[in-house]
N, C-alpha and C positions, 0 to 999 in steps of 0.2 A: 482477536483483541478483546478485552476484557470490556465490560458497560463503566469500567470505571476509567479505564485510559480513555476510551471516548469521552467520555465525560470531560477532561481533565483536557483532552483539545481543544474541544468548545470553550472550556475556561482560560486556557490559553488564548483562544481566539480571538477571546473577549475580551482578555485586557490588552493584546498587545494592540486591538482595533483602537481599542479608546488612546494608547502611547502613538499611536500614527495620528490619529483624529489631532491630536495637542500638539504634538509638531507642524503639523499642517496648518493649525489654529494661529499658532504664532507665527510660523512662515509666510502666513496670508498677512496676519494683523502688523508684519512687519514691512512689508509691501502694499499696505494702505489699505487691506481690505480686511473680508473675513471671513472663513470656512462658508459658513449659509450662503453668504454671497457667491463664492466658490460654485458651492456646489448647485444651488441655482441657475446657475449661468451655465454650467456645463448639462445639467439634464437639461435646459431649454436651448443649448446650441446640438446636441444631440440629435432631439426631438423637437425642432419650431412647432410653434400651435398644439404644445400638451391642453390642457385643460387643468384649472388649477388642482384638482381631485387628482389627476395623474400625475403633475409633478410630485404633491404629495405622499402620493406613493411610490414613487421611483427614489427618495431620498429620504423616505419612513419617518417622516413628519406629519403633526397634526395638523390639520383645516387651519384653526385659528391661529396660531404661530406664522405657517405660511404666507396668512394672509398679511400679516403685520411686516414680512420681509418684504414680499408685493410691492405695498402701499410704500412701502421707506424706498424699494429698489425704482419702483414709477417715481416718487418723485424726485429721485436722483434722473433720473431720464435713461437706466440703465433696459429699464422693459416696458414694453406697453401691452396694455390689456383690448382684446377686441373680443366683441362679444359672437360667439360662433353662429353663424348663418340661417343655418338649420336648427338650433335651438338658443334660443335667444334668451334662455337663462345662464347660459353654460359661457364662459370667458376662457378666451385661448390666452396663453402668454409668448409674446414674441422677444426677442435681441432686440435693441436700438441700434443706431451707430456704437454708440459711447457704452454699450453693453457689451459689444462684439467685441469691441477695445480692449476696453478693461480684459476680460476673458480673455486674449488674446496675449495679452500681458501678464496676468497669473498662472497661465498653463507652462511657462517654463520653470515656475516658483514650484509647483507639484512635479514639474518633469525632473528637478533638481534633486528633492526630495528622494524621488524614487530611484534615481542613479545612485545616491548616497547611502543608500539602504540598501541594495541591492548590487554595487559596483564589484564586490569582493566573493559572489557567491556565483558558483559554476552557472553555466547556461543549462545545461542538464538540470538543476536545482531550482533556479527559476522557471524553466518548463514544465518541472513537473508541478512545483507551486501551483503557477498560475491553470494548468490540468485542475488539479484542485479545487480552489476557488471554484472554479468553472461547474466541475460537478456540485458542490456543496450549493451554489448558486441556483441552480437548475433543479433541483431539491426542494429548495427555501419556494424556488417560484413556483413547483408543481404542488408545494402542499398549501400554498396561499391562495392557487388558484381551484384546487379540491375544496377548501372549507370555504370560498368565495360562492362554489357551488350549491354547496350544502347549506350556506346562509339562501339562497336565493330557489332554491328546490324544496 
């Protein structure tokens, strides 16, 4: 395959991530909520007790942003912050009830989505897709965590 058809996947990749992102945008925002929220709720039901630094990076958002979702999502009562044991600058984020809820309640909005887009296209097709992803994933994660090295060596 040529460096330009590669190219031209990624560019593919890349808009039809953002045409998914805006469906999901609205499919949230029309279910009461919204994507951030969304997608907070599921890397902290995922993972209880990330640390705000790692949700951060599990959803490739900055410090400052995040902290602004935080701050609106605790005072909804949807997460609470407790500060980690063993170091006591560092705040873990947990589910509430009323987080687990919600969550619990949008997961069939994104489960819906993905049937939608997906309903019509072989299981062969979708296997090999999500193959896919999975390598391109494991990729993304081995060279993030090479130059994570390299900043800190």
């Amino acid at each position: 395959m040529s460096d330009w058809a590669r190219e031209a996947n990624v560019r593919t990749l890349m808009r039809t991530a953002k045409q998914v992102r805006m469906c999901m945008e609205n499919a949230l925002a029309e279910a009461g909520s919204s994507y951030a929220t969304f997608i907070i709720l599921d890397a902290v039901s995922l993972e209880p007790g990330l640390s705000q630094r790692q949700i951060a990076q599990r959803i490739s958002i900055e410090g400052p942003p995040l902290t602004r979702h935080l701050d609106r999502m605790e005072g909804d009562g949807l997460v609470e912050r407790r500060r980690d044991d063993m170091d006591r600058r560092m705040q873990r984020v947990y589910l509430t009830t009323a987080g687990t809820t919600l969550y619990t309640t949008l997961c069939p909005v994104v489960a819906r989505l993905e049937h939608r887009y997906f309903e019509d296209m072989p299981p062969r097709d979708v296997a090999g897709f999500r193959n896919v992803i999975g390598q391109l994933k494991a990729k993304l994660d081995a060279d993030e965590a090479a130059a994570k090295a390299n900043d800190e060596g």
